[in-house]
Each structure stands twice: as C-alpha cells, then as structure tokens.
N, C-alpha and C positions, 0 to 999 in steps of 0.2 A: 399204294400211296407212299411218300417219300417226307420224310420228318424236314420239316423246313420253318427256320425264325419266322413267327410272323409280329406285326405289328398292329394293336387295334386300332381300327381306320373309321369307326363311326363313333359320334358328338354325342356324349348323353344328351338324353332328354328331362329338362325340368326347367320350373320357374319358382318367382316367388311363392305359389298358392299350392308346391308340391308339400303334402303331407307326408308320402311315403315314401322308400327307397326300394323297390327292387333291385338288384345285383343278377347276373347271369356269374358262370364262369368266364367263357369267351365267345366270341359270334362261331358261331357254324360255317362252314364253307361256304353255303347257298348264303345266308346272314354276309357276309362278306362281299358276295354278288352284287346282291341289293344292295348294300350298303345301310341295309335296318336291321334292328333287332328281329327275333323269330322268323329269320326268312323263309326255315324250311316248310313246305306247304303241308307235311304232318305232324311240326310242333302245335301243341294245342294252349299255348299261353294267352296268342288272340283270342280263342274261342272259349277259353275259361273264363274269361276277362270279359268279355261280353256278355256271356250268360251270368255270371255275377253281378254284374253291375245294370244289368237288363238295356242292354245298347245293342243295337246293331254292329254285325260283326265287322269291323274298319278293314280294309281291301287294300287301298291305298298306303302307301309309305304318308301320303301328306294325311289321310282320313286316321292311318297308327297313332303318330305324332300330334293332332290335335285329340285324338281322344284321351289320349293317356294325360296331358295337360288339360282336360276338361275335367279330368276325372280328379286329378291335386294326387298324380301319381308320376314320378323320378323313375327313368331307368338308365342301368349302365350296365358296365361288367365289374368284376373284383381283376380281371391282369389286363394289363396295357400290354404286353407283349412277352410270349412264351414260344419255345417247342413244342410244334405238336405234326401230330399226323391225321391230315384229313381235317375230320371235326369230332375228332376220338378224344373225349376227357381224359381217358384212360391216360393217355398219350400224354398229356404235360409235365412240362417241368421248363426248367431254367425262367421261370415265371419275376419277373419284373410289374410290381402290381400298379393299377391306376391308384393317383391322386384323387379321393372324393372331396377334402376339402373346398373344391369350386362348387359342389353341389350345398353344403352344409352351410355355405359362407354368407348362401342366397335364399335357401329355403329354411323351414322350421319344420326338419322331419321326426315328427312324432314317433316312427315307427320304418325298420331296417329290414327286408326280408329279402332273404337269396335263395334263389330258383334250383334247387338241386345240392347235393352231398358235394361235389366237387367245389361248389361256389361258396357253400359254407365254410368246407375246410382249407379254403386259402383266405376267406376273410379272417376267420380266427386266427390263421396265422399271423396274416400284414394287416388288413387295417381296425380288428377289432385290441389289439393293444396298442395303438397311435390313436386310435380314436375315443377306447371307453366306453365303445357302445357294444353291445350285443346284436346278432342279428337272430330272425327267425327264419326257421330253415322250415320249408313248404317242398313235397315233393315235385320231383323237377316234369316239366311240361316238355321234357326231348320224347321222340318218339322211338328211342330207345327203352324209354321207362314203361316196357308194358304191364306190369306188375300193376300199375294203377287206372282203373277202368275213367271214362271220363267223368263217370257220376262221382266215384272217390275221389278225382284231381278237384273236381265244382265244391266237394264238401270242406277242402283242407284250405283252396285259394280261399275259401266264404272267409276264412281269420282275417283277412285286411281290411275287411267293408266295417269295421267300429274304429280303425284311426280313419278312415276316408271321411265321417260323418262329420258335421258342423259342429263345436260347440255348445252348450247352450247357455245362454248369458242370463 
C-alpha cells in the first residue's frame, strides 16, 4: 500500500436530540467506499450497537444513519484529513483535525466517547483542549483489536446506554 493525503469525505451524523458523541479516528478504506462509517464488514461497532441498545442490526447506510439518530447518538471522526497508509492507524500523521463545533452548536452532548487508543489520543491532543471536554475512551470495534472478545466489546460499549436515557423530570 502506498502512503497517500487523504481527505475525510463523509458528513457526521447528528441532530438536535443527539445526546452522545462518538469520534472514530478516520474512516477505513472500505468506510471511504461506502461512503459511511464502519464500512468494513468485520468492524463490530454496528453489531455492538444493536446488541446494546436491543435493535436490529441496520444493513443499510440509510437503515445506519436513522438508527444512530433514533437512538440521540453523534458520529464523526477526530481528523479531517491526515497521511496514512491503507486504513493502518499505525500509519498517521500530518493530521489536520475536524471542526466538532457544528456538532456542539446544534446538539446538547451530555457525554464524548472515541472509539479506539488512536482516536482518543488525537482528541486529547486537538480538540479536548479547544474544547474543555474530556472524552471516554471505549475499546475500539476495528477488527484489528482482537484482544477483545465480542462479549467484552458488549460489556465496555454498555457505558453509553445512562447518557442515552431520558431524563427524569
């Protein structure tokens, strides 16, 4: 594979009624294909995400996209555009990070979490001192990370389902 600029080419996902922020580091090659998050078909972030939240597992880019906004869940990545090679974390640098202010501006995210060691430590870097927030770092769903079985990915994702819930007034 051959180190090449790229630039991130998909919209986060969120609205008014997003509670939470998920961060990626960057899309994946396949993720870049489609043009969605988790494209590759043995990331298990969909299927953590479904079995968590007790949904059926979304298929569709349109069936991804309205779950994640049914559920009052934000996704993006932490870099707008970096070197890299492939869809090798390892790989980055010359990192240029995305603006989340359009997300913050619009929603009321109770609660920050990024997907993986590489996404946390470029939030820390860029936008957890512009912004003031901390994020929680949840082991990452690449199917690189075999270290964690799917039953320990289900136990650590379960930490977002208490900012997802209602209020109570």
């Amino acid at each position: 594979m051959i180190e090449q600029t790229v630039q991130h080419s998909i919209s986060p996902v969120f609205n008014t009624d997003s509670k939470i922020l998920i961060l990626g580091s960057f899309p994946s090659v396949k993720s870049r294909e489609q043009g969605f998050f988790y494209g590759h078909p043995q990331n298990r972030f969909w299927k953590v995400l479904s079995v968590a939240l007790k949904e059926n597992l979304p298929q569709t880019v349109q069936e991804k996209r309205e779950f994640l906004l049914r559920n009052g869940i934000a996704v993006w990545d932490v870099i707008a555009s970096c070197q890299i090679t492939g869809s090798a974390d390892s790989s980055i640098h010359q990192v240029i990070p995305n603006d989340l202010s359009c997300i913050f501006s619009v929603a009321d995210i109770r609660a920050v979490f990024v997907n993986g060691k590489t996404a946390e430590k470029y939030f820390k870097k860029y936008q957890e001192p512009q912004m003031g927030r901390k994020a929680i770092c949840l082991p990452s769903t690449s199917p690189a990370n075999a270290a964690y079985s799917f039953e320990e990915l289900l136990k650590e994702w379960e930490k977002i389902l208490p900012f997802l819930k209602e209020e109570k007034i």
